[in-house]
C-alpha positions in Angstrom: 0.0 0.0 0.0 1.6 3.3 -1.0 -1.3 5.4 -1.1 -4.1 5.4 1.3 -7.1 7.4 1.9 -7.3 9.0 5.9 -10.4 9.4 7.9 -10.1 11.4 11.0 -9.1 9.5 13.7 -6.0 8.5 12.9 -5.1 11.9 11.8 -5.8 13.2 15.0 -4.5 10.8 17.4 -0.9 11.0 15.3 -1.0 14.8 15.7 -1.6 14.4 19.5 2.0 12.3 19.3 3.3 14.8 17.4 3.8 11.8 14.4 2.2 13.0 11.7 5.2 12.2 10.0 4.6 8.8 10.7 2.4 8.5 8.2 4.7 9.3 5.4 7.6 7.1 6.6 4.5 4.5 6.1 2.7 5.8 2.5 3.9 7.6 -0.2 0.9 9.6 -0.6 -2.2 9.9 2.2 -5.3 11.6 0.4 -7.5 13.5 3.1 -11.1 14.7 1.9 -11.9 18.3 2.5 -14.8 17.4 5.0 -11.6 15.5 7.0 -10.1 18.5 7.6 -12.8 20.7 8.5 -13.3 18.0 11.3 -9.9 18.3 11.9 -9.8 22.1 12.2 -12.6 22.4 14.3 -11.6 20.0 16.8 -8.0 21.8 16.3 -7.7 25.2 14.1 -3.7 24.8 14.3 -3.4 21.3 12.9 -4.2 22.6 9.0 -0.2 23.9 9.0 0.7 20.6 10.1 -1.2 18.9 7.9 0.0 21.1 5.0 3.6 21.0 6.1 3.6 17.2 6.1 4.2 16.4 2.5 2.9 13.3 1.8 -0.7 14.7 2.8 -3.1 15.7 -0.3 -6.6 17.2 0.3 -8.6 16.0 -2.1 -12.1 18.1 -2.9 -14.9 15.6 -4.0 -17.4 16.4 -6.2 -21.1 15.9 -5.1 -22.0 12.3 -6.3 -25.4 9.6 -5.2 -23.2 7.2 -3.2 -21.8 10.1 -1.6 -25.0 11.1 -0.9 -26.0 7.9 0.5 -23.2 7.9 2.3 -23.8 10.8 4.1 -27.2 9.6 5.4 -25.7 7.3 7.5 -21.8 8.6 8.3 -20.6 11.9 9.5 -19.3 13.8 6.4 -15.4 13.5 7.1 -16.3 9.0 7.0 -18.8 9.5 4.1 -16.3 11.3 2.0 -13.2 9.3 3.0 -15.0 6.1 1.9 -15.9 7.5 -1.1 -12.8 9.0 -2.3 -11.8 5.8 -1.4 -14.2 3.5 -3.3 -13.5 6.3 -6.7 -10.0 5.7 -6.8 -10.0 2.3 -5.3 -7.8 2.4 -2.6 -7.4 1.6 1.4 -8.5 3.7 3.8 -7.1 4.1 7.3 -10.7 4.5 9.5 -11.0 4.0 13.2 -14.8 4.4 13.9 -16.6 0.8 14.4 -19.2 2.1 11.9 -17.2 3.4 9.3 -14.6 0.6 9.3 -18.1 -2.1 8.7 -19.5 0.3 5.7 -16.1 0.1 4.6 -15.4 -3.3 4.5 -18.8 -4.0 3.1 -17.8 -2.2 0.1 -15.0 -4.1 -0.1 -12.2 -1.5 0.6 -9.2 -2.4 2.0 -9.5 -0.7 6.0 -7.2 0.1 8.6 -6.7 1.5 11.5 -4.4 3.5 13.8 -3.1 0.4 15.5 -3.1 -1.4 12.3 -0.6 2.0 10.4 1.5 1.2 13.5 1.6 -2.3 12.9 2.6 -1.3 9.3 5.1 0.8 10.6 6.6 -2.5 12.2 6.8 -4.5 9.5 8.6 -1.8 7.2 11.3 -1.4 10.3 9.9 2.2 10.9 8.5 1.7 14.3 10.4 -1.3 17.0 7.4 -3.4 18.5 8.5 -1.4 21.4 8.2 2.2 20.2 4.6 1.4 18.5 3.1 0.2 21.9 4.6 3.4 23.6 2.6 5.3 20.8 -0.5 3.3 21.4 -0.3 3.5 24.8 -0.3 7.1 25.1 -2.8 7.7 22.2 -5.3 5.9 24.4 -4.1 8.0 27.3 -4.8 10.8 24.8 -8.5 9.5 25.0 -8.0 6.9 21.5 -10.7 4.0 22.5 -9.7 0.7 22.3 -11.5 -2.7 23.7 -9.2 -4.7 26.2 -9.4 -8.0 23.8 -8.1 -5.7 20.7 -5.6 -4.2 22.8 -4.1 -7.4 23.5 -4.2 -8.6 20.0 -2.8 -5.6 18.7 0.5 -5.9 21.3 0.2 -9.7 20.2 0.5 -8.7 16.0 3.2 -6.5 17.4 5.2 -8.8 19.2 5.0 -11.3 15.9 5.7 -8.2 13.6 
């Protein structure tokens, strides 16, 4: 996977790290849909010169479409658009929200998470095992939710790397 498309989530718990940069030791290229970054700015007006300044970021303006529209009846705008920038150019998307990931997946995209672009980071030798539990650990101290049972499968993947 070299290019990927990014929901919110993720974007937000790797600017709470400071590791936005992360991201582009991991993709060549992460697409982010306009309504991603409004959610972004709202939540955090100075993140839109980090997200600018990291260069592997593009922010990508959709044009209105139906399954957009459909979309957007049942996802926030920043997930509806993400999945369908990421159904129009058919590739991955890195979503964390439960809801999302299943629309997602029933469309057949390729999904990951924030755990999962860690586990990633592993497997290219960007991240030791230990260094990408450090991050998870304190983006869940950061308030990233995570059920016990995936938590410990997550540190297992990490461990196997």
């Amino acid at each position: 996977m070299k290019v990927i498309v990014s929901d919110t989530t993720s974007l937000i718990a790797l600017e709470g790290l400071q590791a936005l940069d992360l991201l582009c030791a991991v993709f060549d290229s992460i697409l982010i849909p306009h309504a991603v970054l409004n959610e972004l700015v709202a939540g955090s007006p100075d993140i839109i010169h980090k997200i600018k300044a990291t260069a592997c970021i593009e922010i990508i303006r959709l044009e209105p479409s139906e399954q957009l529209s459909s979309l957007q009846f049942v996802l926030d705008a920043g997930e509806a658009e993400a999945i369908t920038l990421a159904l129009e150019r058919q590739l991955p998307i890195l979503i964390d929200e439960r809801k999302g990931r299943a629309i997602a997946q029933q469309k057949h995209l390729i999904v990951t998470g924030f755990a999962g672009l860690l586990l990633l980071a592993i497997r290219k030798s960007v991240l030791q095992p230990v260094s990408a539990q450090a991050l998870l650990d304190q983006a869940i101290r950061n308030g990233f939710r995570m059920s016990d049972k995936l938590y410990q499968q997550v540190l297992a993947a990490y461990r196997v790397g």
